[in-house]
PASEMAR-536326 format. One line per 2 residues: number of its first residue (from 1); their letters; for each residue x, y, z negated of N, C-alpha, C. Coordinates in Angstrom, 2 decimals. Example, Ala and Ser with C-alpha at 12.3 -4.5 7.8 and 13.67 -1.06 7.14 Angstrom:
<lumfis>
1) AS) 13.19 -5.69 -7.80 12.30 -4.50 -7.80 13.20 -3.30 -7.80 | 12.85 -2.25 -7.08 13.67 -1.06 -7.14 12.90 0.03 -7.87 $
</lumfis>
This chain:
<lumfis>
1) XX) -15.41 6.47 -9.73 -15.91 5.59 -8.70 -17.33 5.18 -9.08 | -18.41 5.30 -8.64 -19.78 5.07 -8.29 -19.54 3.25 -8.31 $
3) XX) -20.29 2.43 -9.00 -20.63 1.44 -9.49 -20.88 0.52 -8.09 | -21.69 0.76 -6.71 -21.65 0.27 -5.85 -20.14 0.65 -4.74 $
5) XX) -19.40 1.51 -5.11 -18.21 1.19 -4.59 -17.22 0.79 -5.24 | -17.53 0.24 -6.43 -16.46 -0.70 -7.19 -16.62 -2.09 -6.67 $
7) XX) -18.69 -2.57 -6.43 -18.51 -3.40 -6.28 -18.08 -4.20 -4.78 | -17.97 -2.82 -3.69 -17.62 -2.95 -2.85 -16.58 -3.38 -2.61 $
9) XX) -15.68 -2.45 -3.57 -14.42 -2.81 -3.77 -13.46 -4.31 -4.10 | -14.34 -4.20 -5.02 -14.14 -5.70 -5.41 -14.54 -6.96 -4.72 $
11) XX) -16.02 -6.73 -4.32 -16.36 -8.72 -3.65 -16.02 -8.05 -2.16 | -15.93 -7.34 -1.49 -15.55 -6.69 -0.42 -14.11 -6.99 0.47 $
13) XX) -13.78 -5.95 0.01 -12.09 -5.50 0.70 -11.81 -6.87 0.07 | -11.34 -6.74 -1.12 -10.89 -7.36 -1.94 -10.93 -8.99 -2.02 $
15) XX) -12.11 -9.26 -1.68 -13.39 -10.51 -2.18 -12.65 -11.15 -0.82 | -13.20 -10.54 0.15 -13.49 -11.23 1.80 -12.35 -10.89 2.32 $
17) XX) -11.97 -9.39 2.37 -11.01 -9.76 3.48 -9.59 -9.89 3.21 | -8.79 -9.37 1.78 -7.82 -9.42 1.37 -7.04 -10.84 0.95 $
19) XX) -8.06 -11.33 0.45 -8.09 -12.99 0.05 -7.86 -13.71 0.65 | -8.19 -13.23 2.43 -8.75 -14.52 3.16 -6.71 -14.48 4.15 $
21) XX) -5.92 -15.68 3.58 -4.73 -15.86 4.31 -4.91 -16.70 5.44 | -5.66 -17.13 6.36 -5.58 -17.65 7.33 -4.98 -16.94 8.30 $
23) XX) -5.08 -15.42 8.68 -4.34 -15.04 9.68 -2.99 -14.39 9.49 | -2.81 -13.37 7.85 -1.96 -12.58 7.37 -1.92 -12.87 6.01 $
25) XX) -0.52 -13.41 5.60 0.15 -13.96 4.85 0.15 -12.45 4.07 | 0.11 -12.98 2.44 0.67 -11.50 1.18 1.57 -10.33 1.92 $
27) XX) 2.89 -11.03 2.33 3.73 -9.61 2.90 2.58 -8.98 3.93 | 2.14 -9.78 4.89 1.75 -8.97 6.24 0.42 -8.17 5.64 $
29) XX) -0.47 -8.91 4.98 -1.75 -7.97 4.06 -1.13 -6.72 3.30 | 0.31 -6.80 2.55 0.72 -5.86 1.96 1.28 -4.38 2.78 $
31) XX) 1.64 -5.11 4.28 2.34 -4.12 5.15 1.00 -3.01 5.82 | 0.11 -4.06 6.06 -1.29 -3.22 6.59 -1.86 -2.49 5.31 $
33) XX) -2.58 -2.65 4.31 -2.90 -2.23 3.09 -1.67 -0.91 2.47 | -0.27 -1.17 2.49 0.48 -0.07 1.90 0.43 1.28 3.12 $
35) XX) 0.66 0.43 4.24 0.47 1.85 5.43 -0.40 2.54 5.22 | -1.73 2.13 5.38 -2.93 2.44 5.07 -3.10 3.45 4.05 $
37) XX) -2.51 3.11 2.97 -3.11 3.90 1.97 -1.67 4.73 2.12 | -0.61 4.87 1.99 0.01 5.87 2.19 -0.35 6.68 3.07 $
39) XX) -0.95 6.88 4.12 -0.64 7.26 4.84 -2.21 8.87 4.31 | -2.74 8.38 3.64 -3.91 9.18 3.08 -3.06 9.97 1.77 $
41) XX) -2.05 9.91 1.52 -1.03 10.53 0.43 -1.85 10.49 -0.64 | -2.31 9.15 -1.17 -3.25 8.51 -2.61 -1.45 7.91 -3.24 $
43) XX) -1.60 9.05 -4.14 -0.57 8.57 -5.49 -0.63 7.61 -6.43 | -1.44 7.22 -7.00 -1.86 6.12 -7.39 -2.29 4.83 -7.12 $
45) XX) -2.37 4.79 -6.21 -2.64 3.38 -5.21 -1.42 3.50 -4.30 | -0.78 4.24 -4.34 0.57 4.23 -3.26 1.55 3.26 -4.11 $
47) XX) 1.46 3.90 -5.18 2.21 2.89 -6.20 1.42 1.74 -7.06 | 0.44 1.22 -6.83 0.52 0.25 -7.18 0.40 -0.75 -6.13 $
49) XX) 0.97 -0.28 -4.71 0.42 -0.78 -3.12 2.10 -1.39 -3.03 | 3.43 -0.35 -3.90 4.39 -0.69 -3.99 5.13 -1.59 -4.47 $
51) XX) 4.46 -1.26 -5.70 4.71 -2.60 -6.72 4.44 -3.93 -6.25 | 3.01 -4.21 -5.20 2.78 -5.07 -4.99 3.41 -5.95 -3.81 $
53) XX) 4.09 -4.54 -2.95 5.04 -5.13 -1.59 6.37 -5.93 -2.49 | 7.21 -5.27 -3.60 7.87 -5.69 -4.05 7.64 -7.26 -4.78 $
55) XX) 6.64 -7.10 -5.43 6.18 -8.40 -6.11 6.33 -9.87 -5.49 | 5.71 -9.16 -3.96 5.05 -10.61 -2.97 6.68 -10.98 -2.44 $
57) XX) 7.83 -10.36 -2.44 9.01 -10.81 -2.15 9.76 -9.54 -1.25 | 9.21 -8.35 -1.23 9.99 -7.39 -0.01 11.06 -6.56 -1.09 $
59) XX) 12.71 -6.77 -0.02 13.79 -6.09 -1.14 13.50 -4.74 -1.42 | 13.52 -4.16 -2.27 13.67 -2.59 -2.90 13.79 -1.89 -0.73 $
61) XX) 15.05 -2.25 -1.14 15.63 -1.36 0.07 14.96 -1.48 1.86 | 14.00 -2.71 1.74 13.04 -2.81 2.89 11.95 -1.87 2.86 $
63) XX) 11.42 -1.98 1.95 10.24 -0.89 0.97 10.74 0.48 1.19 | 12.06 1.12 1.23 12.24 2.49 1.61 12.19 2.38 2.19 $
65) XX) 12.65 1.61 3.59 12.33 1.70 5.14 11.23 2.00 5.78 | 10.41 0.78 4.99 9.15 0.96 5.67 8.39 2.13 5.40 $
67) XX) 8.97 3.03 3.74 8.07 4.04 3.30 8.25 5.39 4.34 | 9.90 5.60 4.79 10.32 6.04 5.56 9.57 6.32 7.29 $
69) XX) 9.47 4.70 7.41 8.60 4.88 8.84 7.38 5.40 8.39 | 6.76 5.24 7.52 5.04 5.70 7.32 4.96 7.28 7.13 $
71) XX) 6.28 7.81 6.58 6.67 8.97 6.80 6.62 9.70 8.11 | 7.62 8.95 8.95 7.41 9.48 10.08 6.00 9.44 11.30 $
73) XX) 5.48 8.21 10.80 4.42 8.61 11.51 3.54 9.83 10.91 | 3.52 9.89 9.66 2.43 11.51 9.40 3.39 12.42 9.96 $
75) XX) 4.22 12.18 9.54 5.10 13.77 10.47 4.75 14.23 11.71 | 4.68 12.75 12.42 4.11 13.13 14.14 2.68 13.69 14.06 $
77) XX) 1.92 13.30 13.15 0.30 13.24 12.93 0.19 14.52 12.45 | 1.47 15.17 11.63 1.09 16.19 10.91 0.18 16.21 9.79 $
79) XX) 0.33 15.23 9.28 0.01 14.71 7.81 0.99 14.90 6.88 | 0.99 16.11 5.70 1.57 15.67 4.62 1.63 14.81 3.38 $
81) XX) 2.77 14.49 3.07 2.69 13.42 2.19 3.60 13.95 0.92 | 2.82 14.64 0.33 3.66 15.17 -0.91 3.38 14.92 -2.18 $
83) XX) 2.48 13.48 -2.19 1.69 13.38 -3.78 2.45 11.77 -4.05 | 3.31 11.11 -2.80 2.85 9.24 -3.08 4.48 9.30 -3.61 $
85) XX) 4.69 8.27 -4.46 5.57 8.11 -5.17 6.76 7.27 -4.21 | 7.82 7.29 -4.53 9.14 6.20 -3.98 9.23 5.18 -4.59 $
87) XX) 9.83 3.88 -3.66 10.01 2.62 -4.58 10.81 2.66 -5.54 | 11.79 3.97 -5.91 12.33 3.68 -7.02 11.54 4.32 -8.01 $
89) XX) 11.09 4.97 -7.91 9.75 5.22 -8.88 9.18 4.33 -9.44 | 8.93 3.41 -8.78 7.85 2.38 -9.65 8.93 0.80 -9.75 $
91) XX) 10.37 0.50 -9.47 10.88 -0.42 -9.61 11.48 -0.73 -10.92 | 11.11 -0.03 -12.00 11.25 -0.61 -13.63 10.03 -1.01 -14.06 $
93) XX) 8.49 -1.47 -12.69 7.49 -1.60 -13.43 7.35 -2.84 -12.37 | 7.81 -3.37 -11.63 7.84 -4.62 -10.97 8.18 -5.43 -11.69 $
</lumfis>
């Protein structure tokens, strides 16, 4: 990552708009943010996008659901998704 998109990253996404709970509460930031990046089949941010749905309070078994629907929408899109990990994958690191 290039030094001006870290810091983008950081006082940015991150800084301004992730932070800011006035309209979307942790779960609802986590539901927009995990779609999002799943849906680009990023393995590494898929799971730590997981960890973090779990963290903020969503059960294991909501988290397959929803990974499920994000599934099906690339399916319709014709997007594969063959790199992002499952919530049981990363639920001995929650």
């Amino acid at each position: 990552m290039l030094p001006l998109q870290a810091w983008i990253s950081a006082n940015i996404t991150y800084g301004l708009y992730l932070s800011d709970r006035q309209i979307l509460d942790d779960i609802d930031t986590e539901m927009v943010v995990l779609s999002g990046i799943m849906i680009q089949n990023l393995k590494r941010e898929t799971g730590w996008h997981l960890r973090g749905t779990r963290r903020v309070g969503v059960s294991h078994e909501d988290v397959e659901i929803i990974q499920q629907c994000i599934e099906m929408v690339a399916a319709f899109a014709g997007v594969r998704l063959n790199k992002i990990p499952r919530v049981a994958d990363i639920e001995h690191e929650v």
